[in-house]
C-alpha positions in Angstrom: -8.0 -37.1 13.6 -10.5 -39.3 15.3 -13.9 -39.4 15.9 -15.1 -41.3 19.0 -11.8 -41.7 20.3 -11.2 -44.0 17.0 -8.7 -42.9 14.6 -10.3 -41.7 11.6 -7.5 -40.8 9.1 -4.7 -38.1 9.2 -4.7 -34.6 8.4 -1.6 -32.4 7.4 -0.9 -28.6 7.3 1.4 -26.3 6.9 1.7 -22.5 7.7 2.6 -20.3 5.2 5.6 -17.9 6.1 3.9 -14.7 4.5 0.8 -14.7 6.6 2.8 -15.2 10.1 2.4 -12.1 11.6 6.2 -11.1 13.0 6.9 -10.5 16.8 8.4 -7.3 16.9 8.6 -3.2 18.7 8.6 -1.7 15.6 6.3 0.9 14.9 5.6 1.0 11.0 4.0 4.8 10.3 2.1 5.7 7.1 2.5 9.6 6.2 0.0 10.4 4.2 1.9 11.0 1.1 0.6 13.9 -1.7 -0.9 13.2 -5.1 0.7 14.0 -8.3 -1.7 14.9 -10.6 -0.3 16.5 -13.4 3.0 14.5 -12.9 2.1 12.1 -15.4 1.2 14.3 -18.1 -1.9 14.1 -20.2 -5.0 16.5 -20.7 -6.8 17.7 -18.4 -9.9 19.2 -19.7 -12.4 17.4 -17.9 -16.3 18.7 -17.6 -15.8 18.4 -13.6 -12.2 19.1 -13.4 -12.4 20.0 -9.5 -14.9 17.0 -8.5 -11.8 14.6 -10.7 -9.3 16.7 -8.6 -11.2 15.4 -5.1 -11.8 12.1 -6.3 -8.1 11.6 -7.2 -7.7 13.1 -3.4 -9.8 10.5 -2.1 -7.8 8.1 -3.8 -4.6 9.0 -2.4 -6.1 8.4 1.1 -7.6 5.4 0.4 -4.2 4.1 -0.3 -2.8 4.7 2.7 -5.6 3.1 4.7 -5.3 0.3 2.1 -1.5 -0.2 3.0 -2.4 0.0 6.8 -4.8 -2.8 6.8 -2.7 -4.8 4.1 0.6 -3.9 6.4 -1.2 -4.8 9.7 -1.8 -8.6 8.4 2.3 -9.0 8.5 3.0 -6.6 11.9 1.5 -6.0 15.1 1.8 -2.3 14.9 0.8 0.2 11.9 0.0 3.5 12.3 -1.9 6.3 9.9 -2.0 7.6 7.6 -0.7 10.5 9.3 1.1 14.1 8.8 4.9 14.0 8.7 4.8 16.0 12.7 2.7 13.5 13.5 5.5 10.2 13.3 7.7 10.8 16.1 7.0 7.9 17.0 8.1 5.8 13.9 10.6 2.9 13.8 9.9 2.8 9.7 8.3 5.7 8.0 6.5 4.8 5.0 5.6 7.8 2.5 3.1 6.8 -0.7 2.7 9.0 -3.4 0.1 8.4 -5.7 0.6 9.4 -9.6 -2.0 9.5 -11.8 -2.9 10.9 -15.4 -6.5 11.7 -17.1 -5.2 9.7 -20.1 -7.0 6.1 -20.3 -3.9 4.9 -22.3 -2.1 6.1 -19.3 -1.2 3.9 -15.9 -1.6 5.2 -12.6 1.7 4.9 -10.1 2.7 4.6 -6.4 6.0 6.2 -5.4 6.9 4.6 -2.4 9.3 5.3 0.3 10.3 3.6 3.4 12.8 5.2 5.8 14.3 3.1 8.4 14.3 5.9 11.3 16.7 4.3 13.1 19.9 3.8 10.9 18.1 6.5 8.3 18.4 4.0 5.1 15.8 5.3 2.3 14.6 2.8 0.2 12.2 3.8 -2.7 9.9 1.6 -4.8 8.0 2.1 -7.9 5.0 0.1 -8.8 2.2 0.6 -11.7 -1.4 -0.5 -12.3 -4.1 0.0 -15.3 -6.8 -1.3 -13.0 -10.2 0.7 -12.8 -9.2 2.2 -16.3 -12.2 1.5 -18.4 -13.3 2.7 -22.3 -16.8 2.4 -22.8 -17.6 2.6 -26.5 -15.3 6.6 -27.9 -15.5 7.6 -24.1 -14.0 6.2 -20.8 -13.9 6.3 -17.1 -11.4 6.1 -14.4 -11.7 4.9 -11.3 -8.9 6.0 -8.9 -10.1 4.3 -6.0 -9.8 1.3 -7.4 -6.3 2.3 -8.6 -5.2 2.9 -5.5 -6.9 0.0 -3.5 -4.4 -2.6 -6.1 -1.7 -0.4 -5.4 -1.4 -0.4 -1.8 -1.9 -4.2 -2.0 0.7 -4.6 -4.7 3.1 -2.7 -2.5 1.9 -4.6 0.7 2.7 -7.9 -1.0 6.0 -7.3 -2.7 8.5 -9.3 -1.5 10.9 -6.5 -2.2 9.0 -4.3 0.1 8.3 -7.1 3.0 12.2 -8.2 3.0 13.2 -4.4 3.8 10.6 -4.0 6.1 11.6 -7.5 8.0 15.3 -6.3 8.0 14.2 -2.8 9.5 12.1 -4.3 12.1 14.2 -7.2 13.1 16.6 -5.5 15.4 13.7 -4.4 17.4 11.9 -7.9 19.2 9.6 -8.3 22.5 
């Protein structure tokens, strides 16, 4: 560096491989994937049980924008969330499924599956959070949205999921 055309002292930097956004075709498509709620078992008597229901809903869209704008750091095009007719388009299909369960003891899950269109491999991945699960004093609250916000980024920044997704989208370059 220099100031005034005098050297002032050097500066050094380095570029971190996760953040470079890859050159490629690929179109990465997020189906908006269905909620599981009773999959994971637990009670549901709540005093709103259809308001719960909506919010869990809510959730399991959230994710899927979540994993589009996480996705859309890494590659230049990401699409959804989106029906299953709606991905014609897709070079890698990518199908959340959010699990959850009323039970505060209970952690909430993302079923994930990415489908490389083009050679049809299927590769699934599981991953778990208790975040947003809060007891306050006998009772306790939930909060699926923040469940499936840490989700999608967990699933966004696994390297298991970026190495398949670099693999799949490889073959296809400007």
């Amino acid at each position: 560096m220099s100031l005034d055309a005098k050297p002032v002292g050097r500066r050094t930097f380095t570029f971190d491989p996760s953040s470079i956004r890859l050159q490629t075709d690929a179109r990465l498509v997020i189906v908006q994937g269905k909620g599981d709620f009773a999959g994971l078992g637990g009670e549901w008597i709540w005093q709103h049980s259809s308001s719960s229901r909506e919010n869990m809903k809510g959730a399991s869209g959230l994710l899927a924008v979540v994993l589009r704008d996480e996705l859309a750091r890494r590659f230049p095009y990401v699409y959804g969330p989106r029906s299953s007719s709606e991905a014609s388009e897709a070079t890698v299909l990518l199908t959340p499924t959010l699990l959850v369960s009323p039970d505060l003891d209970g952690d909430s899950r993302l079923e994930f599956e990415v489908v490389h269109m083009l050679t049809k491999a299927v590769r699934k991945f599981n991953f778990k959070t208790s975040v947003g699960r809060e007891k306050l004093g006998y009772e306790g609250i939930v909060r699926f949205d923040v469940e499936a916000a840490d989700l999608a980024v967990k699933a966004a920044s696994s390297p298991e999921v970026l190495e398949f997704l670099v693999s799949a989208t490889q073959a296809i370059r400007d």
